[in-house]
C-alpha positions as CSV (number, residue, x, y, z in Angstrom):
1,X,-8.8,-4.6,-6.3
2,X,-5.2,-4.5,-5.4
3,X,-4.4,-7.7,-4.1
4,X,-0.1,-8.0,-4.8
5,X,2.3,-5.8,-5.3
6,X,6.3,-5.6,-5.5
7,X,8.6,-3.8,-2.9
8,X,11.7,-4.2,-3.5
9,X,14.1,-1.4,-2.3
10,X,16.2,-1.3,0.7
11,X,14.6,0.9,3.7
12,X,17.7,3.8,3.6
13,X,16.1,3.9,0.2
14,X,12.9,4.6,1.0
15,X,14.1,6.6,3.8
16,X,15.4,9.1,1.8
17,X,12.6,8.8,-0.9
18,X,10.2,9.9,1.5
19,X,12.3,12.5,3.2
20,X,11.2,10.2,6.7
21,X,12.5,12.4,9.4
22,X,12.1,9.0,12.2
23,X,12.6,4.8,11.5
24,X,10.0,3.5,13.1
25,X,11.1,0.4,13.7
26,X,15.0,0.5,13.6
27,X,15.5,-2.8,14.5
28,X,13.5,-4.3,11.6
29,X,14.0,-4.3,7.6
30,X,12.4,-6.2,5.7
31,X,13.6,-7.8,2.9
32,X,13.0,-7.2,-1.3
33,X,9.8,-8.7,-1.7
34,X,8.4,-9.4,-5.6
35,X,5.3,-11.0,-4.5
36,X,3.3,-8.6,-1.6
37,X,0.5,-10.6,-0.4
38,X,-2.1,-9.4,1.9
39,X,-1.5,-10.5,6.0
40,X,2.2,-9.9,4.8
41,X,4.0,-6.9,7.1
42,X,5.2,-4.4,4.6
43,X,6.2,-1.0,5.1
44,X,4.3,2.2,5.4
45,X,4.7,6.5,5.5
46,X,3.2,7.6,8.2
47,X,2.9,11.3,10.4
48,X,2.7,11.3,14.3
49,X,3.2,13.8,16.5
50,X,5.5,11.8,18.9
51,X,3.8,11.0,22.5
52,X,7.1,12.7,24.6
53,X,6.6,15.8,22.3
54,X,6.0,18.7,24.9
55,X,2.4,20.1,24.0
56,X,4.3,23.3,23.2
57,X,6.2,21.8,20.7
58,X,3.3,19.4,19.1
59,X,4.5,18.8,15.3
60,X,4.1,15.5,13.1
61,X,7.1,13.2,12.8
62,X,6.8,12.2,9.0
63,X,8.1,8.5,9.9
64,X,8.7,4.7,8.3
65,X,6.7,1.9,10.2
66,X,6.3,-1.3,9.3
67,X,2.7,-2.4,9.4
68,X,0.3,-5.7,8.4
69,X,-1.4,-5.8,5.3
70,X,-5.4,-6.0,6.0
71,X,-6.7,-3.4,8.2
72,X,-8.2,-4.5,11.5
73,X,-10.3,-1.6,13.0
74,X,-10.1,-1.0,16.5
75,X,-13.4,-2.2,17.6
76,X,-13.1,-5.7,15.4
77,X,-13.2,-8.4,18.3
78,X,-10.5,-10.1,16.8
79,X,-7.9,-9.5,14.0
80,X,-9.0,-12.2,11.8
81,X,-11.3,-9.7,10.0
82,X,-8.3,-7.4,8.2
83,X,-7.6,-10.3,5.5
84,X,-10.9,-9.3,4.4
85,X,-10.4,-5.5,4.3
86,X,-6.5,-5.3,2.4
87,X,-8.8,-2.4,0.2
88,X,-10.7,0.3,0.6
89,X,-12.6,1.9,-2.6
90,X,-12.6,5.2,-2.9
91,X,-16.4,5.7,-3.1
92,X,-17.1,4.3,-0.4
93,X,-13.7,4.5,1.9
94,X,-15.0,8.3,4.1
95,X,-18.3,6.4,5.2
96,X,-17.8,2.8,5.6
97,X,-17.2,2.1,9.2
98,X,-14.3,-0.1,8.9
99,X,-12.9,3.1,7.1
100,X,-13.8,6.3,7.9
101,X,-12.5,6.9,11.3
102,X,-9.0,6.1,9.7
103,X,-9.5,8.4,6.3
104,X,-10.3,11.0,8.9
105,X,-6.5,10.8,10.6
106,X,-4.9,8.0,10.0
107,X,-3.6,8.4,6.1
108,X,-0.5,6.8,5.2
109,X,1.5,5.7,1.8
110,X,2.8,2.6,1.0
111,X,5.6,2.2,-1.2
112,X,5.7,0.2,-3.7
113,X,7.9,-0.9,-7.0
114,X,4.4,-1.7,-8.9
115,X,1.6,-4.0,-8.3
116,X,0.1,-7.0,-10.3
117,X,-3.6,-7.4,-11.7
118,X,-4.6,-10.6,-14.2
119,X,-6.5,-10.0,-17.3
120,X,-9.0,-13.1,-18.8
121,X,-7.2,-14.6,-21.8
122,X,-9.8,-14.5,-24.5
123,X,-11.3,-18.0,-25.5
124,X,-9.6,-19.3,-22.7
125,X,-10.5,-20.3,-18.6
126,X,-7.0,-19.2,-17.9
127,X,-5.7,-15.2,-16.6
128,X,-2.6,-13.7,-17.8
129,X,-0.7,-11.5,-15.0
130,X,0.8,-8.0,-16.0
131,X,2.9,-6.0,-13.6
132,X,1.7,-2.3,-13.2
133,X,4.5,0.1,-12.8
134,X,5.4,4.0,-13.1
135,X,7.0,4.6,-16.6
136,X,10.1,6.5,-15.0
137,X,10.7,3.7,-12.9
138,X,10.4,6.0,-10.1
139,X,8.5,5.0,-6.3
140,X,4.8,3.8,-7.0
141,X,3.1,5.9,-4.0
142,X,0.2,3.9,-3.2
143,X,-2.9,6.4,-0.8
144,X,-3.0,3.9,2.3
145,X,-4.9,4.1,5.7
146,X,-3.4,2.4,8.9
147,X,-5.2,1.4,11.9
148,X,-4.2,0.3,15.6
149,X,-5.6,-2.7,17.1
150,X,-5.2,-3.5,20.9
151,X,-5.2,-7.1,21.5
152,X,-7.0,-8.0,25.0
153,X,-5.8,-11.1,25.2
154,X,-2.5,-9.6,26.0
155,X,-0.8,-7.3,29.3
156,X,-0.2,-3.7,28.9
157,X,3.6,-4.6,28.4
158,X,3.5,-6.9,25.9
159,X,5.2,-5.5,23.3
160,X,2.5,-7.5,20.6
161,X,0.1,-5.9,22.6
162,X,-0.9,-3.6,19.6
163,X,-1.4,-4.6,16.2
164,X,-0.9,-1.9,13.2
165,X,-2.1,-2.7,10.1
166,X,-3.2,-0.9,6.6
167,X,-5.1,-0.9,3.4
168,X,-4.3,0.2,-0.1
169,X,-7.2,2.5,-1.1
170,X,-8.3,1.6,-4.6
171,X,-10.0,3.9,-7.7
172,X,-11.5,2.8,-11.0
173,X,-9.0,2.0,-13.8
174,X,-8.9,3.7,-17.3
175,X,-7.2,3.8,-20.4
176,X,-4.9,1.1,-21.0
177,X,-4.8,-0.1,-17.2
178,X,-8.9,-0.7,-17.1
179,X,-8.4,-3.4,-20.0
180,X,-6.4,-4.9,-17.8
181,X,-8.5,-4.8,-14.5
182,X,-11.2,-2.0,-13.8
183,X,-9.6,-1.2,-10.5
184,X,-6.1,0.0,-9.3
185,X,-4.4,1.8,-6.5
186,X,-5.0,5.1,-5.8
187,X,-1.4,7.5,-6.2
188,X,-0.6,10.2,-4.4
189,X,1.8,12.2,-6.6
190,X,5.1,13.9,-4.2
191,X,3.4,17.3,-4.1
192,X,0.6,15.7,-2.2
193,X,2.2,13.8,0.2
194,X,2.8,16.3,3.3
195,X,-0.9,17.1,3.0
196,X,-2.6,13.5,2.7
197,X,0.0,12.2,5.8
198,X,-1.3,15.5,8.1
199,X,-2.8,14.0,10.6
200,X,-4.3,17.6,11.5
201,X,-6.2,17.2,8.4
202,X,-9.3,15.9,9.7
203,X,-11.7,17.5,6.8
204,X,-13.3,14.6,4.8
205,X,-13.9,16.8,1.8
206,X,-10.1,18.2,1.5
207,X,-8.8,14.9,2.0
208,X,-10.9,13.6,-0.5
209,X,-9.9,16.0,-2.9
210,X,-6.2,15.1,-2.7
211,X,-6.7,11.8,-4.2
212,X,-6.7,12.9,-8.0
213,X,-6.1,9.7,-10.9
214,X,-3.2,9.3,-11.9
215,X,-2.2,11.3,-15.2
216,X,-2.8,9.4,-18.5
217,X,0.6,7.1,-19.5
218,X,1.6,7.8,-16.2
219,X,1.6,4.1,-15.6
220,X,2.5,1.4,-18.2
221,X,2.1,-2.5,-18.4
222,X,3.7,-5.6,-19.3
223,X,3.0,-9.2,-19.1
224,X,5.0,-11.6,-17.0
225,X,5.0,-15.2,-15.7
226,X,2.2,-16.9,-13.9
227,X,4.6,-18.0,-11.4
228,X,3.4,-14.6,-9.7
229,X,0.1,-16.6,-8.8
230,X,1.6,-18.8,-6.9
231,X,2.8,-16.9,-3.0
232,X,5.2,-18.7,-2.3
233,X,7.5,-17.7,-5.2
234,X,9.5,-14.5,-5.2
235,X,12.3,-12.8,-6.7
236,X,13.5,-10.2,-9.2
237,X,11.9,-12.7,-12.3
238,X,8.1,-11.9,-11.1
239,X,8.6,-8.7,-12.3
240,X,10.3,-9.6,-15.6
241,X,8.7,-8.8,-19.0
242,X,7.1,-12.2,-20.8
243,X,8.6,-12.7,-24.0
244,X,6.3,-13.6,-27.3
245,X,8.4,-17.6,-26.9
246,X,6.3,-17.3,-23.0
247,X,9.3,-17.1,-21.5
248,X,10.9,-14.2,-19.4
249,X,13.4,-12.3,-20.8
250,X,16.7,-12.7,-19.7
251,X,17.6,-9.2,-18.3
């Protein structure tokens, strides 16, 4: 599973990574965050066709939203059930209920610096955490899905009326990222990404076939401290490579 992952660049950033045409939420940015944790608001890549768009003029608004980690489908009778679903699997994410009307239009990516998985230390009860990152240090695309929830509980106006939140879909792990952990996020490479966010893309069997494994070294590996099991810590030394001493280096 993917269950923490590192964010850390400012949203003008990812802005003009993603080539987002509309902020979402312009009054919101969220902080550099080392330590993603599901039920944490992160952001997300999304395409909408705006609802003011004359029917003329229909097109999708590739846009940045910030969203909840755990998706809550829309007929859950209360959002308590998306800490349960922050993943979706890949073999099973175009049938599953709690999936499959989302994989069918609501496709997003979600950003990320690299994620963290914990591998058994041999003869030992303790788990030795490694942060997962791209090699070239570029923008770790994760395949998401994002889903709105209406809360009844609350008036038409309220603006907390309607929840959005997301899920990382997640492949099996090979190479030297399965002997870590035999699951990992699903990439979408760049060349992908106007296709998978199409919302007109409604075909399960083309939209399965754009989530491809990520090439072999695409993705390297490194230990680092186990004070990334622990939520409440952050900052830039999560993500810092553990030294042979078991400290991090100093960098």
């Amino acid at each position: 599973m993917c269950g923490r992952y590192a964010s850390a660049r400012k949203k003008h950033e990812l802005l003009e990574e993603f080539e987002v045409e509309l902020d979402g939420d312009p009054e919101t940015e969220l902080g550099a965050d080392y330590n993603v944790a599901p039920t944490k608001n992160v952001y997300a890549v999304l395409s909408r066709v705006p609802k003011e768009a004359p029917k003329a003029a229909e097109r999708a608004i590739r846009q940045l939203r910030t969203v909840k980690w755990g998706l809550v489908p829309a007929w859950a009778k209360d959002p308590s059930i998306g800490s349960r679903l922050i993943n979706a699997r890949i073999e099973t994410v175009a049938e599953k209920p709690s999936f499959r009307q989302a994989f069918a239009r609501r496709r997003c990516l979600l950003p990320a610096d690299g994620y963290f998985e914990w591998m058994p230390v041999e003869g030992e009860k303790k788990k030795q955490p490694y942060f997962i990152h791209p090699e070239d240090g570029g923008v770790l695309a994760m395949a998401g899905l994002y889903e709105f929830w209406k809360d009844p509980s609350r008036d038409d106006d309220d603006p907390l009326k309607w929840l959005v939140t997301c899920t990382v879909i997640t492949t099996q792990a090979e190479d030297e990222i399965g002997r870590i952990h035999d699951r990992m996020p699903m990439m979408i490479e760049r060349d992908r990404w106007a296709e998978w966010l199409d919302p007109k893309l409604t075909d399960i069997e083309r939209a399965s076939g754009l989530l491809v494994p990520a090439d072999q070294g695409r993705l390297t590996a490194y230990p680092v401290s186990t004070d990334v099991n622990n939520v409440r810590n952050n900052g830039p030394d999560l993500i810092k490579p553990l030294m042979d001493d078991g400290e991090t280096a100093l960098f």
